[in-house]
LODREN-279962 format. One record per residue (C-alpha): residue in one letter; x, y, z. Coordinates in steps of 0.05 Angstrom, whole numbers, plus 5000, padded with zeros to 4 digits. Example, Ala and Ser with C-alpha at 12.3 -4.5 7.8 and 13.67 -1.06 7.14 Angstrom:
(site A,(5246,4910,5156))
(site S,(5273,4979,5143))
# end
This chain:
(site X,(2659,9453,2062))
(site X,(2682,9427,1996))
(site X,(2603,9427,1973))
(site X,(2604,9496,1996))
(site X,(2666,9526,1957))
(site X,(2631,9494,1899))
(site X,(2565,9522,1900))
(site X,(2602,9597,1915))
(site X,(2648,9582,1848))
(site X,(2579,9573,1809))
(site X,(2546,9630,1845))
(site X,(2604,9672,1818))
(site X,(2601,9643,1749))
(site X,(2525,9668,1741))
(site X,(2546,9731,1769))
(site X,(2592,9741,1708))
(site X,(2527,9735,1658))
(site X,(2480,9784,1711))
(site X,(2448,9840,1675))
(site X,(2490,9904,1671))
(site X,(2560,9857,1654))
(site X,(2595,9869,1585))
(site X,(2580,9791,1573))
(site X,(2510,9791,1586))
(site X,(2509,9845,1542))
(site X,(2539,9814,1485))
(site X,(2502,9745,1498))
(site X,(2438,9792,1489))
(site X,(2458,9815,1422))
(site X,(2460,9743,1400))
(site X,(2402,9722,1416))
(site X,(2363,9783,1381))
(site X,(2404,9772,1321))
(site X,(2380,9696,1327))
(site X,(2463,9678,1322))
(site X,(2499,9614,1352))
(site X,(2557,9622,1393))
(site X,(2612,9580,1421))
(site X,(2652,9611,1479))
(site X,(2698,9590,1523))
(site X,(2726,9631,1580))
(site X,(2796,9608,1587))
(site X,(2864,9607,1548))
(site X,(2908,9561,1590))
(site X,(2943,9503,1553))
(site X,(2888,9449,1577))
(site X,(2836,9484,1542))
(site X,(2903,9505,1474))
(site X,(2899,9429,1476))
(site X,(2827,9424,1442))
(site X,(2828,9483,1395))
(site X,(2848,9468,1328))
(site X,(2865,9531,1274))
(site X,(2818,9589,1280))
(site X,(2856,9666,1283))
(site X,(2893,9693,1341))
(site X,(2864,9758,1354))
(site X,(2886,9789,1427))
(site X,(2826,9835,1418))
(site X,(2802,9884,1486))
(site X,(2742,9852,1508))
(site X,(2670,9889,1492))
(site X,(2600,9867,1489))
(site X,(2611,9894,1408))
(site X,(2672,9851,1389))
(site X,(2638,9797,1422))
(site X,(2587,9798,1380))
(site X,(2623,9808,1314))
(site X,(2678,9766,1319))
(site X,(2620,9713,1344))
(site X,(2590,9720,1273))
(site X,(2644,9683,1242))
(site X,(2635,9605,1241))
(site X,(2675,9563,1301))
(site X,(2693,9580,1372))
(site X,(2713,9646,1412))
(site X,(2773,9633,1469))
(site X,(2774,9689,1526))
(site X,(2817,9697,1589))
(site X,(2805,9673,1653))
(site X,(2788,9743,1670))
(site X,(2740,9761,1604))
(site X,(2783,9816,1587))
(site X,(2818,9802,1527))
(site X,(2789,9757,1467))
(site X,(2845,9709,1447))
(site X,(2822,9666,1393))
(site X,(2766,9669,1334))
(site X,(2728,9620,1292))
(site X,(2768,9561,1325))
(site X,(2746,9486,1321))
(site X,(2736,9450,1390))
(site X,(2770,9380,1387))
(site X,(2741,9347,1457))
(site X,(2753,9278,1477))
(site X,(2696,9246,1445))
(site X,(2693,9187,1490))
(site X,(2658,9232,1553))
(site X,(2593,9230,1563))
(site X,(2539,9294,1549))
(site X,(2477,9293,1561))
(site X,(2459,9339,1496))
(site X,(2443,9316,1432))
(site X,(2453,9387,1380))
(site X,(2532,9390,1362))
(site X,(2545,9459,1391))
(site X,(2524,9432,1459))
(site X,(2555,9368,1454))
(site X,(2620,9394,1442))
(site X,(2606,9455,1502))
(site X,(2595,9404,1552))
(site X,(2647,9358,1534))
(site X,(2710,9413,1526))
(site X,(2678,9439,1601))
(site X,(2690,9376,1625))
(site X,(2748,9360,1600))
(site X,(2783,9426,1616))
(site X,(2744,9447,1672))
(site X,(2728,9519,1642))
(site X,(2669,9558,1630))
(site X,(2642,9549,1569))
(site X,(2583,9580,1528))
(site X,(2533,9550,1481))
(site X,(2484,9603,1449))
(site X,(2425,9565,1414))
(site X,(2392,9604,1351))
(site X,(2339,9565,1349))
(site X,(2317,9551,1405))
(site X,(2347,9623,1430))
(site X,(2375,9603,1495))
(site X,(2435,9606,1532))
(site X,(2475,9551,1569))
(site X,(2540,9556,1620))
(site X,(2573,9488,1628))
(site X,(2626,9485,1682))
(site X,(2655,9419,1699))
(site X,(2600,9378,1709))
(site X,(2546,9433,1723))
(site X,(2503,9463,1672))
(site X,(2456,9522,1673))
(site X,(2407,9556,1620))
(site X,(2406,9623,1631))
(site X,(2333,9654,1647))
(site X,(2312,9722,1630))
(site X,(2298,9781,1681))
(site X,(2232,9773,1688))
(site X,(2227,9698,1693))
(site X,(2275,9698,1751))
(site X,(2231,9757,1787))
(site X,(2178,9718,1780))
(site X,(2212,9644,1805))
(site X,(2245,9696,1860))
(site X,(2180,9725,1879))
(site X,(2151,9651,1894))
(site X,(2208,9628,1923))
(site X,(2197,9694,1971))
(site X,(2116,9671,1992))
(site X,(2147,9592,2003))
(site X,(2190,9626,2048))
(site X,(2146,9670,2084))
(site X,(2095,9618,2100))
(site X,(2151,9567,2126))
(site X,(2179,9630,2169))
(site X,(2110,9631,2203))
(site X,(2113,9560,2218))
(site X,(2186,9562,2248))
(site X,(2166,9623,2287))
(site X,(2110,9585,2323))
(site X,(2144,9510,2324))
(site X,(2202,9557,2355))
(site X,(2158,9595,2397))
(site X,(2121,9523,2429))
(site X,(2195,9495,2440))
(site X,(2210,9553,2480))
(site X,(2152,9543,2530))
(site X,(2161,9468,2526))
(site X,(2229,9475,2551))
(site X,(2204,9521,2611))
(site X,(2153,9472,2633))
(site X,(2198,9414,2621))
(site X,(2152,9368,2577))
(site X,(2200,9378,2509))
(site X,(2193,9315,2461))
(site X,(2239,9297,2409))
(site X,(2186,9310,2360))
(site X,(2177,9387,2393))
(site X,(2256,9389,2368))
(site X,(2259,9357,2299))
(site X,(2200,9403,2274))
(site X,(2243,9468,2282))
(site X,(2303,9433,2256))
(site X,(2257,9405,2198))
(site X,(2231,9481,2180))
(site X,(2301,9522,2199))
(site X,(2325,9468,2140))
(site X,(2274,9478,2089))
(site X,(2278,9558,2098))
(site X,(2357,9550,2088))
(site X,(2346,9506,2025))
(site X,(2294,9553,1996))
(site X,(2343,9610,2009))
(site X,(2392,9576,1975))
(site X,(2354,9565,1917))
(site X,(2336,9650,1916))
(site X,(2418,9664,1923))
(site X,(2423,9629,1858))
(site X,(2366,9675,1822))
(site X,(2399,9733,1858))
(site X,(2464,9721,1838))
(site X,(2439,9716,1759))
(site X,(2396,9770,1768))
(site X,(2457,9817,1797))
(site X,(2446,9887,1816))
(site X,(2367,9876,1793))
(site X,(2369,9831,1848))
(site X,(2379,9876,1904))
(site X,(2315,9877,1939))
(site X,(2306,9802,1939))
(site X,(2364,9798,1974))
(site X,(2343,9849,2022))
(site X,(2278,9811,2029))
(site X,(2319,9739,2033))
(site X,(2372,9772,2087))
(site X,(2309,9799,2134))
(site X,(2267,9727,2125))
(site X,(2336,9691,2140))
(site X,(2355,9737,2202))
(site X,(2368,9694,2268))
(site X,(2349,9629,2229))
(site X,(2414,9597,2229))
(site X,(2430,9612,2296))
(site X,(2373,9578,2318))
(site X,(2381,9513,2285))
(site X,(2450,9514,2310))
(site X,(2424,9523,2379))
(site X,(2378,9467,2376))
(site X,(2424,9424,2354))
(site X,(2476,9437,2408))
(site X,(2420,9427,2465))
(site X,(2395,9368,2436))
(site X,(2444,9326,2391))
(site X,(2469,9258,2426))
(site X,(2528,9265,2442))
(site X,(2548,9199,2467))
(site X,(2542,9182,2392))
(site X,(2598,9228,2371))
(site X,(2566,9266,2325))
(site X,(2588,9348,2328))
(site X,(2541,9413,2314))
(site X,(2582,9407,2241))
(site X,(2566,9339,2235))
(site X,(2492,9337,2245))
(site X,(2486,9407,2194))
(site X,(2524,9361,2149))
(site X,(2467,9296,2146))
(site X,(2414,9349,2155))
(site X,(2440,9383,2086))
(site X,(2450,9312,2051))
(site X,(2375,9286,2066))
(site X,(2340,9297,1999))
(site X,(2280,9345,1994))
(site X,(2232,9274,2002))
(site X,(2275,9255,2059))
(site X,(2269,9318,2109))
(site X,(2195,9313,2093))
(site X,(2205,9249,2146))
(site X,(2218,9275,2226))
(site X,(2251,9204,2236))
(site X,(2294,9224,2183))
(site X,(2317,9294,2230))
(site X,(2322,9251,2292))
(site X,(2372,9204,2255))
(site X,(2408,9257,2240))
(site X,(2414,9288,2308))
(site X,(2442,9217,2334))
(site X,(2380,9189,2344))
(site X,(2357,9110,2317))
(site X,(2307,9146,2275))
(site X,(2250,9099,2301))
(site X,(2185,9122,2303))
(site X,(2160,9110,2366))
(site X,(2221,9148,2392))
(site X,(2192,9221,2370))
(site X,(2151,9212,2429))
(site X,(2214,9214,2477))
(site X,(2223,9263,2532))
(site X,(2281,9310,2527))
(site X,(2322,9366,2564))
(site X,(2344,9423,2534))
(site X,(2416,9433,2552))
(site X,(2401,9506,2558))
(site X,(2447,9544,2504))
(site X,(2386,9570,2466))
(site X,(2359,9602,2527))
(site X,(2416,9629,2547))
(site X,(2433,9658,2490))
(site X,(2378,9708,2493))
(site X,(2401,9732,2543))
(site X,(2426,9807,2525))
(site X,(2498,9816,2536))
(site X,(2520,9741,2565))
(site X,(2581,9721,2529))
(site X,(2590,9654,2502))
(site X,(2649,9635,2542))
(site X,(2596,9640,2602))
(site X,(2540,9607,2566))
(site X,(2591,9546,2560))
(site X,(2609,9543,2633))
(site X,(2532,9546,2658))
(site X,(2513,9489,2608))
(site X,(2571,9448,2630))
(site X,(2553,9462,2704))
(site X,(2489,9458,2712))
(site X,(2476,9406,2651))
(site X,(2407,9425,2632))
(site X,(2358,9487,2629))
(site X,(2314,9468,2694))
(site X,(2381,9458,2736))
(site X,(2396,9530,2710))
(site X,(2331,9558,2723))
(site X,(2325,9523,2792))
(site X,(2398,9548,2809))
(site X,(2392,9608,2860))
(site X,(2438,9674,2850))
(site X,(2493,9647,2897))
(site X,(2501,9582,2860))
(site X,(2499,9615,2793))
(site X,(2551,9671,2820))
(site X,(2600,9609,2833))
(site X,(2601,9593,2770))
(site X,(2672,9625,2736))
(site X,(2663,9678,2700))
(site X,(2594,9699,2721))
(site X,(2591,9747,2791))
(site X,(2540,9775,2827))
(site X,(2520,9822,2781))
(site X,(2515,9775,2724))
(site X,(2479,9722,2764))
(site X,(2421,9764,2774))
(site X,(2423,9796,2701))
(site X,(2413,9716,2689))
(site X,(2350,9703,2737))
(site X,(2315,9761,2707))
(site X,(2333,9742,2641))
(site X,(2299,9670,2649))
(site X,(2244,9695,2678))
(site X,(2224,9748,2632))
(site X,(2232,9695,2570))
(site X,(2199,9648,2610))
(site X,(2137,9695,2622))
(site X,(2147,9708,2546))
(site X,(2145,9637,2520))
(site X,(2092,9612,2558))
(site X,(2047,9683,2536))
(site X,(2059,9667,2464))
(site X,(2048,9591,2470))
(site X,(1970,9603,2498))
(site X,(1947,9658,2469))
# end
């Protein structure tokens, strides 16, 4: 969770330099004057700590005074909200024992004050006429409009061609699961894919969110590849995760999302994560599905039901083996329902095993 309020606090952050915003505005200026900047968004007395002299202004905030207050030699201090402009042509006295990774003196001293204060800070280049954010330890150059359409727009055809693959690993799993002959390898492939779609995704919010409102239709276009994608990993990993090893549905999304790009590229390295040793030989091992991805295609079956037939009937062949009056005993389900559910397995049943051999 922690990894996750992280990457939404730098999401946000390139959303404040998205085309359209006052900022991005002003940083445009800048760069087609071919003028350095310093600017750090932030007035609190952790950040008052490393500016020495300069002018307190108190200025409104505008893409103009940006720029001509940023024409004067030293730093600009903001607000935390980048409304008012407090301070002008201030010098930036960082600890200069932390470590930066930069080697030019405006940079050096950007990355080391965001360290140190743990505010968003600004570097604009005029030679090489580029734009960098430094928060804490993250740093970002800034890409133009049509660079990100065009890294977006790749993105988008990775992600297409890896939704075709999930859709028919997904679709074989299905009938697998019907005809009872489900290997762990059948499982870790749609775990493997459902990850890589979520990563590329991931990687497309972060365009999106620096593209801002220019970004709208690849966020349309992410939202529709994406739909149903989640749920399904989270599916397959409640009907299949060992249990007996402790791990939860949370805890298996976790070591999923902490394999490395290389690693997921390894099935063993899936299975490991599900609870499994990881050992080769072992993707070859027949498994049951426990039935809650099944079920939950089924329209109009609550979940508080779904959880009560898995934990009855333990897997999906008990379930589909079950007649009406066994399935009606079950709490929660009646009559009614229990039939809803026969005709329900049978129809994706039918369906599955279509798709699988045409």
């Amino acid at each position: 969770m922690e990894d996750y309020n992280r990457d939404r606090e730098y999401l946000d952050v390139l959303q404040l330099v998205a085309p359209g915003t006052e900022l991005r505005e002003a940083l445009a200026r800048l760069l087609a004057s071919r003028l350095g900047a310093l600017i750090v968004v932030g007035d609190d007395s952790d950040v008052l700590e490393v500016v020495n002299g300069g002018v307190e202004l108190n200025w409104e905030f505008s893409a103009a005074n940006l720029f001509q207050i940023s024409k004067m030699d030293g730093a600009v201090v903001m607000d935390e909200d980048i409304s008012r402009i407090r301070f002008a042509n201030v010098h930036l006295v960082p600890d200069p024992t932390i470590d930066t990774v930069e080697s030019g003196t405006r940079h050096r001293t950007a990355e080391r004050v965001a360290r140190q204060t743990g505010k968003l800070v600004i570097a604009v280049s005029e030679r090489m006429t580029r734009v960098t954010m430094y928060k804490d330890n993250w740093r970002h150059v800034i890409l133009s409009v049509r660079v990100l359409i065009s890294k977006s727009g790749q993105a988008l055809q990775t992600m297409e061609k890896y939704k075709a693959r999930l859709d028919q690993v997904s679709a074989t799993l299905s009938a697998l699961e019907f005809e009872d002959l489900v290997t762990l390898q059948d499982v870790v492939s749609v775990l493997q894919r459902a990850e890589m779609m979520q990563r590329i995704a991931d990687e497309i919010r972060v365009y999106q969110a620096e593209l801002g409102t220019e970004g709208r239709l690849i966020e349309l276009q992410v939202e529709e590849l994406m739909s149903g994608v989640e749920r399904e990993k989270r599916n397959v990993i409640r009907d299949y995760r060992v249990e007996q090893r402790g791990k939860s549905v949370e805890a298996v999304e976790l070591s999923l999302a902490r394999l490395s790009d290389e690693e997921l590229l390894q099935l063993t390295n899936v299975a490991q994560a599900l609870g499994y040793s990881g050992a080769h030989d072992e993707l070859d091992r027949a498994l049951s599905s426990r039935g809650y991805r099944v079920l939950e295609r089924i329209p109009r079956l609550p979940a508080s039901v779904v959880d009560k037939l898995v934990k009855n009937f333990k897997n999906v062949q008990n379930i589909m083996q079950a007649s009406e009056k066994m399935l009606d005993e079950v709490e929660g389900v009646g009559k009614a329902r229990a039939q809803a559910i026969k005709e329900g397995l049978r129809r994706i049943a039918e369906s599955s095993l279509v798709e699988r051999y045409m």
